[in-house]
C-alpha positions in Angstrom: -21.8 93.8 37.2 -23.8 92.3 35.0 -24.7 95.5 32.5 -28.2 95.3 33.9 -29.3 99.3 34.0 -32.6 100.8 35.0 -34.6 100.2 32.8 -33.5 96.1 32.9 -34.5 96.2 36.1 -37.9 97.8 35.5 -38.6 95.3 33.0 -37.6 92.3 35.9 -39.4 93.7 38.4 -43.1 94.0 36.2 -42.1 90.6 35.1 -41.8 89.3 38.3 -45.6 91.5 39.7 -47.4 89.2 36.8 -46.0 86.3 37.7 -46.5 86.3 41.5 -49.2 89.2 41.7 -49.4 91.3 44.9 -50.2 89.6 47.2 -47.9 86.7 46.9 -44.7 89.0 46.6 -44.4 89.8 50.8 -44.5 86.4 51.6 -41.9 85.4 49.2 -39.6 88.6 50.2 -40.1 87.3 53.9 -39.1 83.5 53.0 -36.4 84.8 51.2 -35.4 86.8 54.2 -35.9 84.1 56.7 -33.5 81.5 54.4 -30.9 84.3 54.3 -30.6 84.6 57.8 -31.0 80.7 58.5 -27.5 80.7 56.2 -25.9 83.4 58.2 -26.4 81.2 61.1 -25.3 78.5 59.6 -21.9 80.0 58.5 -21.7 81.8 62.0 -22.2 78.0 64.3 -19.4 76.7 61.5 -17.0 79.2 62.1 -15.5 78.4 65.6 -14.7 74.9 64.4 -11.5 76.0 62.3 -10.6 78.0 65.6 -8.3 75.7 68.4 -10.4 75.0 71.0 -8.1 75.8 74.0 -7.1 79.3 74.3 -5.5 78.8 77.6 -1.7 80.2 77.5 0.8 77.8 78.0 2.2 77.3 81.6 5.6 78.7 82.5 8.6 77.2 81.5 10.4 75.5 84.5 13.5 77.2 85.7 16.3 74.7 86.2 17.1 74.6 90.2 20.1 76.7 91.8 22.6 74.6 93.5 23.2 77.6 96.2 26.3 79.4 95.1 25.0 82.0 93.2 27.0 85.1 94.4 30.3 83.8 95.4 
């Protein structure tokens, strides 16, 4: 993807340790969490709207009356 291999990621991940520390790492994993589901809901509640909002089937059609000599 983006030619990142293990030992990239090794590097990223100590980087990141010093910078937030311990302690401050769960809480930004959980904030990050929360926003990601926050957008899931988001995209679900817009969804329906490109959907038509009746979903009824259409009546019948009509049929045209008999005039009673059917049969003759």
């Amino acid at each position: 993807m983006f030619g990142l291999g293990a030992p990239e990621l090794v590097i990223i991940l100590i980087v990141v340790l010093v910078i937030f520390g311990g302690t401050q790492i769960p809480k930004l994993a959980r904030s990050m969490g929360q926003a990601q589901k926050e957008f899931k809901k988001g995209l679900d509640e817009g969804a329906p709207d490109d959907e038509p909002e009746s979903k009824e089937p259409e009546p019948p059609v009509a049929k045209p009356p008999s005039n009673g000599t059917a049969g003759q």
